[in-house]
VOGU-3710 file (C-alpha; in Angstrom, 3 decimals, decimal comma):
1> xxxxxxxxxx> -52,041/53,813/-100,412  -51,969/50,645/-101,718  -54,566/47,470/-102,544  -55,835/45,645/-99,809  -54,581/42,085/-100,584  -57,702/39,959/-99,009  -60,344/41,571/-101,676  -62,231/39,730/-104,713  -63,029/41,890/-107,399  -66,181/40,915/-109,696
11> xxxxxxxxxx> -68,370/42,472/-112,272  -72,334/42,766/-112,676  -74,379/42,486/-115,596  -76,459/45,839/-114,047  -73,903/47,908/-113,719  -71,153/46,923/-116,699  -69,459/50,540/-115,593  -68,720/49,761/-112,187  -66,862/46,614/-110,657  -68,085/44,973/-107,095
21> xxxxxxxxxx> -65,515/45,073/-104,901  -65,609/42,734/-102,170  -63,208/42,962/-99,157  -62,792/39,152/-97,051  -61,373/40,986/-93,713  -64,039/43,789/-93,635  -67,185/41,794/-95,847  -67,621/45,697/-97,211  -69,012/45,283/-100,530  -68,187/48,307/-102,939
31> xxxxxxxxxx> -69,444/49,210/-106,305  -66,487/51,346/-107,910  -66,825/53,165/-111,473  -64,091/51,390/-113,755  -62,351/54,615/-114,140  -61,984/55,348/-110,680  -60,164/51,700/-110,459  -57,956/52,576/-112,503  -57,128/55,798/-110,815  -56,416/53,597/-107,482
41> xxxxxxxxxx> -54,121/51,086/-110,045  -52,541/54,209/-110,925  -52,360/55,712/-107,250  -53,925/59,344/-108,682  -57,118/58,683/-106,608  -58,541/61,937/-104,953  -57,911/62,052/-101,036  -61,174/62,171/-100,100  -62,067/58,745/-101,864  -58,591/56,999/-100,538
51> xxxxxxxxxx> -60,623/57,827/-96,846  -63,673/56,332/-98,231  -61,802/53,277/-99,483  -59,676/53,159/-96,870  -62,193/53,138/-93,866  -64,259/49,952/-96,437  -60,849/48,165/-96,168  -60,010/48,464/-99,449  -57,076/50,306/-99,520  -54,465/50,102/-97,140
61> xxxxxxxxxx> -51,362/52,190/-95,727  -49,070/49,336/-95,557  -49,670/45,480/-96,851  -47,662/43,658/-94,428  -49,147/45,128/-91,552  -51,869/44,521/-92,776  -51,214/40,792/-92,821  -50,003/41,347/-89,590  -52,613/42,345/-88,292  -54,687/39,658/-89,707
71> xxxxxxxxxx> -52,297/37,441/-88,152  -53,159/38,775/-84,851  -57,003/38,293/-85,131  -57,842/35,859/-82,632  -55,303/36,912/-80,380  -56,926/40,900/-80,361  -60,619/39,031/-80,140  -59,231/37,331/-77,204  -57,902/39,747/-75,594  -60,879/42,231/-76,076
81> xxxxxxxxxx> -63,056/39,658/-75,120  -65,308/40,232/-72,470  -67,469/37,036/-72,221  -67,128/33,367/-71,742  -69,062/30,632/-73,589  -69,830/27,016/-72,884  -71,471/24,335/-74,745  -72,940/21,978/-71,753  -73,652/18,458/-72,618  -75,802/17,511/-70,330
91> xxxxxxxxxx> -76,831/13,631/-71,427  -76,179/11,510/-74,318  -79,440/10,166/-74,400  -82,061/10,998/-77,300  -86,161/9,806/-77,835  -84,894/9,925/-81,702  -83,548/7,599/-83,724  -82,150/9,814/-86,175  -80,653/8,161/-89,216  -77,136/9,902/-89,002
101> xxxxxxxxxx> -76,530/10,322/-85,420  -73,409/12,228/-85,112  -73,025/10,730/-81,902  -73,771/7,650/-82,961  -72,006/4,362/-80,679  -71,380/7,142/-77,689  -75,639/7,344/-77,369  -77,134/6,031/-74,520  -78,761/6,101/-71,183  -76,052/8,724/-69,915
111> xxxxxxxxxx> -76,263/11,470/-68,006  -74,160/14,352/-66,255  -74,667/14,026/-62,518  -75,305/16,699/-59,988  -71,828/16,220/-59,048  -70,625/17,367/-62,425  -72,996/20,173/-62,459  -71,999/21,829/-59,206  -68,100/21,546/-60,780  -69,389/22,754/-63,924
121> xxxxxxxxxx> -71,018/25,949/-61,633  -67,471/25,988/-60,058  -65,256/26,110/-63,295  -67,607/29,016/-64,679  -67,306/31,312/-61,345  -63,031/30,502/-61,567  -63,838/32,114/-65,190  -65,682/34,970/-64,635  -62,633/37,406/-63,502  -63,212/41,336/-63,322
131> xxxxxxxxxx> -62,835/41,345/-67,010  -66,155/39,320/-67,586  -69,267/40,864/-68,087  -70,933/38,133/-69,869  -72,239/34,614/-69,759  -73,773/32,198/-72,208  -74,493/28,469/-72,238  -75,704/26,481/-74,790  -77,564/23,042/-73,542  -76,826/20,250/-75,969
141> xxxxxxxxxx> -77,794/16,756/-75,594  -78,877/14,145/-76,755  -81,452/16,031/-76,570  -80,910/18,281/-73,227  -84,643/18,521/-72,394  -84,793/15,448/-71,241  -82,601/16,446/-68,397  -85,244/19,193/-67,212  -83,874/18,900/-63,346  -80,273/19,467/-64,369
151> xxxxxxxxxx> -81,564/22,651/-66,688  -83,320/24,065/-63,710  -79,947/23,897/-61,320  -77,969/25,073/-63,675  -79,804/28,181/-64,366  -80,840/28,768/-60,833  -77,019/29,033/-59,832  -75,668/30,683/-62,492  -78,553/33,462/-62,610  -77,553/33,890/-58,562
161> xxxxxxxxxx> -73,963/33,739/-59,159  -74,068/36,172/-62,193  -76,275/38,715/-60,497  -74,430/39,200/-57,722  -71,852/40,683/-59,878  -73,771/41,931/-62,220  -73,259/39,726/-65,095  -75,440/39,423/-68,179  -76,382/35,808/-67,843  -77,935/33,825/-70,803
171> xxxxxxxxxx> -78,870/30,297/-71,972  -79,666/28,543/-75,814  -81,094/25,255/-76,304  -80,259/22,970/-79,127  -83,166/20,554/-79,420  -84,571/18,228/-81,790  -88,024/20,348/-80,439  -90,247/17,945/-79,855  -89,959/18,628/-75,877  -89,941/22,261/-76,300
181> xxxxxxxxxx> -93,895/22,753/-75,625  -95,037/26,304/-74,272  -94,921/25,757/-70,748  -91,770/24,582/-71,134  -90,603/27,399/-73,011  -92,417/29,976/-70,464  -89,789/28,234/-67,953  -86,944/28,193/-69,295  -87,500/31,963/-70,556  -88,075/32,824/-67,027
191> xxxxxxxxxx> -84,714/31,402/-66,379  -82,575/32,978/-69,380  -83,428/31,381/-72,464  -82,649/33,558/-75,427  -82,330/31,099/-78,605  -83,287/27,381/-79,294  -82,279/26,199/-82,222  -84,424/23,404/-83,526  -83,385/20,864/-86,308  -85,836/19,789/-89,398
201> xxxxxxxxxx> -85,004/18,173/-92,172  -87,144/19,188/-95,327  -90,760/18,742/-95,627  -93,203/15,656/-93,454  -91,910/12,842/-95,348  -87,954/13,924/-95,424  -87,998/14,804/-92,188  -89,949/11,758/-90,911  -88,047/9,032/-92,395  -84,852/10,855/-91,146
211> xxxxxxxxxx> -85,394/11,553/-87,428  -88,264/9,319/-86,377  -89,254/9,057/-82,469  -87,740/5,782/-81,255  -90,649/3,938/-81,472  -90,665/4,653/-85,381  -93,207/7,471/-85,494  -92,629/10,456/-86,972  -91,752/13,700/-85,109  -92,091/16,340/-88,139
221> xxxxxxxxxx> -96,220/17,391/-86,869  -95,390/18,009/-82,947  -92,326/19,585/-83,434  -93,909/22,229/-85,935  -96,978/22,714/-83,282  -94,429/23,383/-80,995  -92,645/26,280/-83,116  -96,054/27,464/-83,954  -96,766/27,918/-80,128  -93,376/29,220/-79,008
231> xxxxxxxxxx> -92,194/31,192/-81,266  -93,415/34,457/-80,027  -91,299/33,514/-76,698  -87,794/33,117/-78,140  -85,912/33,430/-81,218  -86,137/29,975/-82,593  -83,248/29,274/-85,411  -84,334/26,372/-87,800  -81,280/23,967/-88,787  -81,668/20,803/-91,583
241> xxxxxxxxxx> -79,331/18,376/-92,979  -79,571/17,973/-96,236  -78,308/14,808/-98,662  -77,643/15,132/-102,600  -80,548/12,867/-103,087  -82,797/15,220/-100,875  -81,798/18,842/-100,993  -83,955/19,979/-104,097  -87,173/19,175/-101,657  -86,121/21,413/-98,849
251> xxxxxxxxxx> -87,798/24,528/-100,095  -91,226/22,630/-99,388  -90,456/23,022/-95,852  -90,147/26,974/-96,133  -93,541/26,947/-98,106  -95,190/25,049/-94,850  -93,934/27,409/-92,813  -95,586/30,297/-94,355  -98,815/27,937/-94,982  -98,643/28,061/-91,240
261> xxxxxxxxxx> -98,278/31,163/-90,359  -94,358/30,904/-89,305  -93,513/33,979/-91,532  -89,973/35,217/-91,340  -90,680/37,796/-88,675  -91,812/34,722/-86,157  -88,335/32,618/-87,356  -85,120/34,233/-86,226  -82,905/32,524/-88,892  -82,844/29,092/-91,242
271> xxxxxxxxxx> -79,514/27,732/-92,030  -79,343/24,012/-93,652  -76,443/22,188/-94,093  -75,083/18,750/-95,514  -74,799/15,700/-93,387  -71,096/15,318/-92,726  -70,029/11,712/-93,087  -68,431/10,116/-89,609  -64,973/9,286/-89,043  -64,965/5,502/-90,004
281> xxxxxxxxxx> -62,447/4,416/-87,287  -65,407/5,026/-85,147  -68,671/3,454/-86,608  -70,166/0,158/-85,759  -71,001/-1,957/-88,445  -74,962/-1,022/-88,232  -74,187/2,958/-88,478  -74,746/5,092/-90,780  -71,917/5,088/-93,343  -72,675/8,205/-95,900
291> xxxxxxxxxx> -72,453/11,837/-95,920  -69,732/14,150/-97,366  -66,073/14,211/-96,652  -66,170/17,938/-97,376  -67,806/20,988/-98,523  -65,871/21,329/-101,849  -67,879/18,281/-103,339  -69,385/19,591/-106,236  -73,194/18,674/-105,167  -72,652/20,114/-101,439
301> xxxxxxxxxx> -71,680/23,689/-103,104  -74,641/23,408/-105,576  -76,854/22,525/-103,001  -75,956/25,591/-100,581  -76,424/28,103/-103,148  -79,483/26,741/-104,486  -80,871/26,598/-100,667  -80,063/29,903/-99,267  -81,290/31,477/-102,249  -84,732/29,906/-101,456
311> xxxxxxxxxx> -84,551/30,928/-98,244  -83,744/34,412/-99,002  -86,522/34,714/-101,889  -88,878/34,053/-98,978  -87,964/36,634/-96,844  -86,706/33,871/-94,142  -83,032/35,636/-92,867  -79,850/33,548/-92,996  -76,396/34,478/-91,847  -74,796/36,821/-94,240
321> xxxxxxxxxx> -71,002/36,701/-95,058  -68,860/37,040/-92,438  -65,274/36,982/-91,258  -64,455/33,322/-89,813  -63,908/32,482/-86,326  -63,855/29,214/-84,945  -64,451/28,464/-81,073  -60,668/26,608/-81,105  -59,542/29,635/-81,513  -61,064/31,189/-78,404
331> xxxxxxxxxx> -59,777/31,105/-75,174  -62,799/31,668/-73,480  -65,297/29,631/-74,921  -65,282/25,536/-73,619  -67,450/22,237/-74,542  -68,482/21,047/-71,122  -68,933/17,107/-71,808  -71,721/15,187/-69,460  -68,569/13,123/-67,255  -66,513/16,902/-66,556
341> xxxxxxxxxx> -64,317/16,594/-69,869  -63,523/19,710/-71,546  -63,447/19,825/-75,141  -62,891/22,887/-77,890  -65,336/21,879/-80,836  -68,343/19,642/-80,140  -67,457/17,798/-83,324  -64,383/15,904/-81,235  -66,753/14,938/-77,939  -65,469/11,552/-77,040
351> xxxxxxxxxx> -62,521/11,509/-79,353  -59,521/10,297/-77,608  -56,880/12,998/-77,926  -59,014/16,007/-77,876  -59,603/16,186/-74,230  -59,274/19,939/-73,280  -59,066/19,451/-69,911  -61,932/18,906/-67,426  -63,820/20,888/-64,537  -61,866/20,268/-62,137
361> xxxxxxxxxx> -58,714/20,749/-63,104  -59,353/23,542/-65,631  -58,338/23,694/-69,390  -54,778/22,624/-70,676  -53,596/23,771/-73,337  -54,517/21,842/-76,680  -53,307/24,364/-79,478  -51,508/20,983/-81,258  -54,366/18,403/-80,856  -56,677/21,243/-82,321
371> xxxxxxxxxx> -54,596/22,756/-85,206  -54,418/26,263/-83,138  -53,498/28,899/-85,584  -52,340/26,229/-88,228  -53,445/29,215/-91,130  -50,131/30,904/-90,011  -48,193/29,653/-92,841  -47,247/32,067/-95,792  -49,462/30,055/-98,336  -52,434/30,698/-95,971
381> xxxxxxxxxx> -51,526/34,727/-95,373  -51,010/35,414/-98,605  -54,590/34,187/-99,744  -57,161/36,514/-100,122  -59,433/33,819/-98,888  -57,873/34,001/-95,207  -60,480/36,126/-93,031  -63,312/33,884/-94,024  -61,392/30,903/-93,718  -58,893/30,711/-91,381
391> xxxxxxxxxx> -57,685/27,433/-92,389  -61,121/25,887/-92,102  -62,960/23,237/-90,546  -60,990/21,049/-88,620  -63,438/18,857/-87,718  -63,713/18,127/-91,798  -60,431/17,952/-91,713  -60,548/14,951/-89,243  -62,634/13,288/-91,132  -61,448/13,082/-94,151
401> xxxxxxxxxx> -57,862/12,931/-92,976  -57,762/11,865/-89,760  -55,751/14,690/-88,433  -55,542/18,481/-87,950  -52,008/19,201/-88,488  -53,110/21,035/-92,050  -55,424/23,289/-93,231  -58,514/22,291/-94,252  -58,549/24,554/-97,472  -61,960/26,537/-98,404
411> xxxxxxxxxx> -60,138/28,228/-102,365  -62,313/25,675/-104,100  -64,960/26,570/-102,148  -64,816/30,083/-101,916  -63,743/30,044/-106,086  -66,675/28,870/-106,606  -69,376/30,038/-104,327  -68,034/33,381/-102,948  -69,222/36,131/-105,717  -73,020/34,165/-105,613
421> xxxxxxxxxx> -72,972/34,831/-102,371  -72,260/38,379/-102,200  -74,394/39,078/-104,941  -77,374/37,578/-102,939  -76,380/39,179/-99,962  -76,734/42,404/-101,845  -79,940/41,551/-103,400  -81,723/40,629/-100,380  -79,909/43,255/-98,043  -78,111/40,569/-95,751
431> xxxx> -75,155/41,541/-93,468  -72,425/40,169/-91,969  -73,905/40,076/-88,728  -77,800/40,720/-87,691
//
């Protein structure tokens, strides 16, 4: 048996006899005496431990079927697949005035109509073939809680539609939170609701000055009563952009949570992440102009170490390592824009040349416009990188390029971050997937 070649292989000051073996397709994480190494170098290894290695994908039968098979991810995920996802946008309007919209000149008084809704209801029954056994929406705004009616419809048919086949039927709710009181949230649980994810940016005075209500008041008190009184409802993720001027402050935000009570058993997950700078060709003069151009700045990886390792060192979870897999890669997962335009990545809504289709038509096929499987290149196989990566973010790519037709490259990246982040994984007991 041979190496696997998508493994990183790094030693540990408490245990200078053994190296930690990490495997990128698998995310196993090994500790192997030197000596037995160099048995596997030398291909003596005992049968029993080629199994053992074998089965924690880090030795292999043959290498390029291995890449092969690697090759052939997404199109084994899609094929096993058994739900569908969508991403519904149900308004462009917001009662923030965050800083950074990523929406930014789109925002407005905007809605989806009851028209789009019913095709939207339409497109997802077309979808949900014998080989479906699962459904889950995401509402996305704006802020989607100001379209409470269109929530309620939505839900209604979908629960009746799903149940008559019986299909597991689900909903999530990305919200800035300051709608999401308790009687709200004893609604929309009674409807579905499994996860909101709720955005803060560091501590009172981070968050305040970043995403003010309209009027200019800050939002950072009533959205934390509201976690405080819905958190034993729902699993509520906690998302923050961060800026290089900022980031050292978010870990004040953590120690008001537990100063609150919101210890990590009543907070599914906290995840922060760097504001990513807007494509220029589509700002106004008045936007916001900053952010990064991409996550191999220096400051950005800095910053996302330092970060999750405060978040792990208070017991708050947050994802663990895990192989890559982006929704344009999916065949069965859809951003349902508020006018009936189908997009792949909610990054590209209202970017002309990323349509995906719409409702009523269906999807078309996009694979060019989204860089579909633009990691199958022998550069990109051959990198040990490629299971967490999968030739990136294209979105990023976008940005700082203003096209897709290349990888957006993670080796920096993953050079510099990856053994940190096993290591803490191991430390704090995080896996792949929880």
């Amino acid at each position: 048996m041979l190496l696997s070649r998508y493994l990183k292989v790094f030693t540990t000051a408490e245990n200078k006899e053994h190296l930690l073996v990490f495997s990128t397709r698998s995310c196993s994480k090994t500790l192997i005496r030197k000596e037995k190494w160099d048995e596997i170098e030398r291909r003596t290894l005992s049968s029993e431990n080629k199994a053992a290695l074998e089965k924690a994908g880090i030795l292999v039968n043959d290498r390029e079927e291995e890449k092969r098979t690697v090759c052939d991810t997404f199109k084994e995920l899609n094929r096993r697949s058994t739900s569908v996802d969508i991403i519904v946008v149900l308004n462009l309007d917001c009662n923030f005035a965050c800083k950074y919209c990523y929406e930014g000149a789109m925002k407005g008084n905007i809605y989806m109509n009851e028209g789009t809704a019913a095709a939207l209801i339409d497109f997802i029954r077309k979808r949900l073939d014998h080989d479906k056994r699962a459904l889950h929406l995401d509402f996305y705004g704006g802020e989607p809680l100001l379209s409470p009616d269109l929530i309620r419809y939505i839900s209604t048919q979908l629960n009746r539609l799903t149940k008559e086949d019986n299909i597991s039927c689900t909903f999530g709710l990305v919200t800035n939170g300051s709608l999401f009181n308790r009687r709200t949230a004893e609604e929309l649980v009674g409807m579905g609701l499994k996860t909101v994810k709720i955005t803060l940016d560091g501590p009172a005075n981070i968050h305040n000055k970043n995403r003010p209500f309209r009027s200019g008041a800050g939002s950072f008190d009533i959205i934390l009563k509201n976690i405080k009184e819905t958190c034993n409802l729902v699993k509520i993720a906690i998302g923050g952009n961060f800026e290089k001027e900022n980031y050292r402050d978010f870990p004040l935000l953590l120690d008001r949570f537990l100063d609150e009570g919101l210890t990590p058993e009543k907070i599914a997950q906290i995840k922060f992440d760097t504001v990513i700078k807007r494509p220029e060709r589509f700002l106004l003069p008045t936007d916001f102009n900053e952010g990064c151009m991409s996550l191999d700045e220096e400051w950005v990886m800095e910053a996302s170490l330092f970060l999750r390792e405060e978040i792990l060192k208070r017991g708050f979870y947050t994802p663990g390592i895990k192989p890559a897999f982006c929704s344009v890669e999916s065949l069965n997962s859809y951003v349902a824009n508020y006018d009936g335009v189908l997009y792949k990545c909610p990054g590209f809504l209202g970017i002309e040349g990323f349509e995906a289709g719409d409702l009523e038509n269906g999807p078309k096929n996009c694979s060019l416009s989204y860089g579909t499987e633009i990691w199958n290149n022998d550069e990109c196989l051959e990198c040990e990188y490629l299971p967490l990566c999968f030739g990136g973010c294209r979105f990023v790519k976008y940005v700082r390029d203003g096209k897709v037709n290349l990888p957006d490259c993670r080796r920096k990246y993953f050079d510099t971050c990856l053994e940190t982040l096993v290591k803490q994984d191991i430390k704090y007991g995080i896996k792949a997937e929880r």
